[in-house]
C-alpha positions as CSV (number, residue, x, y, z in Angstrom):
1,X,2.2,-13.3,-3.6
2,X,4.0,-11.8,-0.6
3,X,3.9,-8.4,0.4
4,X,6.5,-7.1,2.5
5,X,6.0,-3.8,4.2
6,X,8.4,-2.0,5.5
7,X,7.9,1.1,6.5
8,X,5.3,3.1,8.7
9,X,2.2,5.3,9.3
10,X,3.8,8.7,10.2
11,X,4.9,11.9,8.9
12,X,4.4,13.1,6.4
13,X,2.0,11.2,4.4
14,X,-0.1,8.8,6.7
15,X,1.2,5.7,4.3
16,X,2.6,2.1,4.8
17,X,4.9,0.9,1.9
18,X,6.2,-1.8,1.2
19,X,7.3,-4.0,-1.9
20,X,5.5,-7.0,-4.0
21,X,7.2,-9.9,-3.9
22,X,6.0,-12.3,-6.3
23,X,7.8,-15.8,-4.7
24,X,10.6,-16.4,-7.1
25,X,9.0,-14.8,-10.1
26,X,10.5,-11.5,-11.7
27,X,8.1,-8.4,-11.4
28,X,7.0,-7.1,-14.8
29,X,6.8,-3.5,-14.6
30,X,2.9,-2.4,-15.0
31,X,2.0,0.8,-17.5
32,X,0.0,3.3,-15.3
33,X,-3.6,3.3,-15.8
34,X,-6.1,6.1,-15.1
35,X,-6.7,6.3,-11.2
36,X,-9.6,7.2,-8.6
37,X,-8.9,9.6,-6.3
38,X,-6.6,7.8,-3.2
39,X,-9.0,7.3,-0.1
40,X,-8.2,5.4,3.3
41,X,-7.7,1.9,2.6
42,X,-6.5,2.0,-1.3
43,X,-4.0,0.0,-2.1
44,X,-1.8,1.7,-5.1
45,X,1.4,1.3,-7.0
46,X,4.2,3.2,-6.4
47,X,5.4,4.2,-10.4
48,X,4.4,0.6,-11.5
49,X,5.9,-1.2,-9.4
50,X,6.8,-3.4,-7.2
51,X,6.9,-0.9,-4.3
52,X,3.1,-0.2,-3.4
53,X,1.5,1.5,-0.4
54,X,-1.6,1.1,1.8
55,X,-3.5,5.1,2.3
56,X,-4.6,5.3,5.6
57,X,-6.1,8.3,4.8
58,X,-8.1,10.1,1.8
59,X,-6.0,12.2,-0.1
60,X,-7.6,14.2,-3.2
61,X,-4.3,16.4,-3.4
62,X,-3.0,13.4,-5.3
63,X,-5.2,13.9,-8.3
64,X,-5.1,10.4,-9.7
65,X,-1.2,10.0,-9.8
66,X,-0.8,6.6,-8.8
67,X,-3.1,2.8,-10.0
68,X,-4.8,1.8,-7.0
69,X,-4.6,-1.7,-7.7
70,X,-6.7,-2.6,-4.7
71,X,-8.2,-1.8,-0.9
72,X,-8.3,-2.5,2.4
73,X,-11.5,-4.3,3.8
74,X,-13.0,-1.5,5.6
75,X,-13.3,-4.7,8.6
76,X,-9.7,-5.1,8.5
77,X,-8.4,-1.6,8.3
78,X,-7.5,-2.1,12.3
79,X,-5.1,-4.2,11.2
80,X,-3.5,-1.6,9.0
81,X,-3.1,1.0,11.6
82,X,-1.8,-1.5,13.9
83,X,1.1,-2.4,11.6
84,X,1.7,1.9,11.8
85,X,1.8,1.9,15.6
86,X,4.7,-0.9,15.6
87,X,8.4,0.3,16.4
88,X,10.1,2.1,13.6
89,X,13.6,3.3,13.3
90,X,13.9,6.7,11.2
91,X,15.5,7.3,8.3
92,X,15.4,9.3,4.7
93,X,14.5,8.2,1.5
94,X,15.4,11.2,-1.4
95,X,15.9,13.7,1.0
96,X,12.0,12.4,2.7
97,X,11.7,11.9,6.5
98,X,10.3,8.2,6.7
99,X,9.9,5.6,10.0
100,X,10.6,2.2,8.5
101,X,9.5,-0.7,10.6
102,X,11.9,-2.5,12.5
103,X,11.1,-5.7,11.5
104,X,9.3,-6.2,7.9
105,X,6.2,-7.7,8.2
106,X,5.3,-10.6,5.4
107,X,1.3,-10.5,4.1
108,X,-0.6,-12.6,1.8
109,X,-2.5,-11.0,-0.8
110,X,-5.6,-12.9,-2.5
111,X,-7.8,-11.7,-4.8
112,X,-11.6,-12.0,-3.9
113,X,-14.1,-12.5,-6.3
114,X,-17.0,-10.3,-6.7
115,X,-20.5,-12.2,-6.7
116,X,-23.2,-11.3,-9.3
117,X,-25.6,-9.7,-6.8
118,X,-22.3,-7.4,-6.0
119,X,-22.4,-6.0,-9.2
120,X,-26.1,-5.2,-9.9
């Protein structure tokens, strides 16, 4: 799977969103599933789907609105705010301020398995 974000960190929600891309293969729309609070680093669905976003920071005001689906390794999160820092152009999206990037930026995504001694 690719995901290709496309816009930035920045006002007003301190997000980067972007859109799943599942190479070639139609996006079956996801029911929405009962939801920790969103903290720096989740990676949640946007309705269900196939727009996501990554959280760079907590936010509890959301009160378990959207399926975090997955996170950020707190290791790589630099990379995450470096994606935010790249040049955006503005624009609005349903009457929202947003910075979309100039350029998308294509990721991989991979699951990674959780050992036993992770889950004792």
């Amino acid at each position: 799977m690719v995901l290709i974000l496309q816009a930035a960190f920045g006002p007003p929600y301190a997000l980067i969103q972007g859109t799943l891309e599942a190479q070639g293969t139609a996006f079956n729309k996801l029911p929405v599933e009962d939801c920790p609070t969103l903290k720096r680093g989740s990676v949640a669905w946007i309705g269900s789907g196939p727009e996501f976003f990554i959280s760079l920071a907590d936010h509890s005001e959301w009160k378990h609105e959207y399926t975090v689906f997955g996170s950020i390794l707190p290791e790589d999160m630099h990379i995450a705010e470096k994606i935010a820092t790249l040049p955006t152009i503005p624009d609005v999206w349903n009457s929202v301020n947003v910075t979309v990037l100039e350029k998308p930026i294509p990721l991989l995504l991979r699951r990674i398995q959780k050992s036993h001694v992770d889950e004792m």
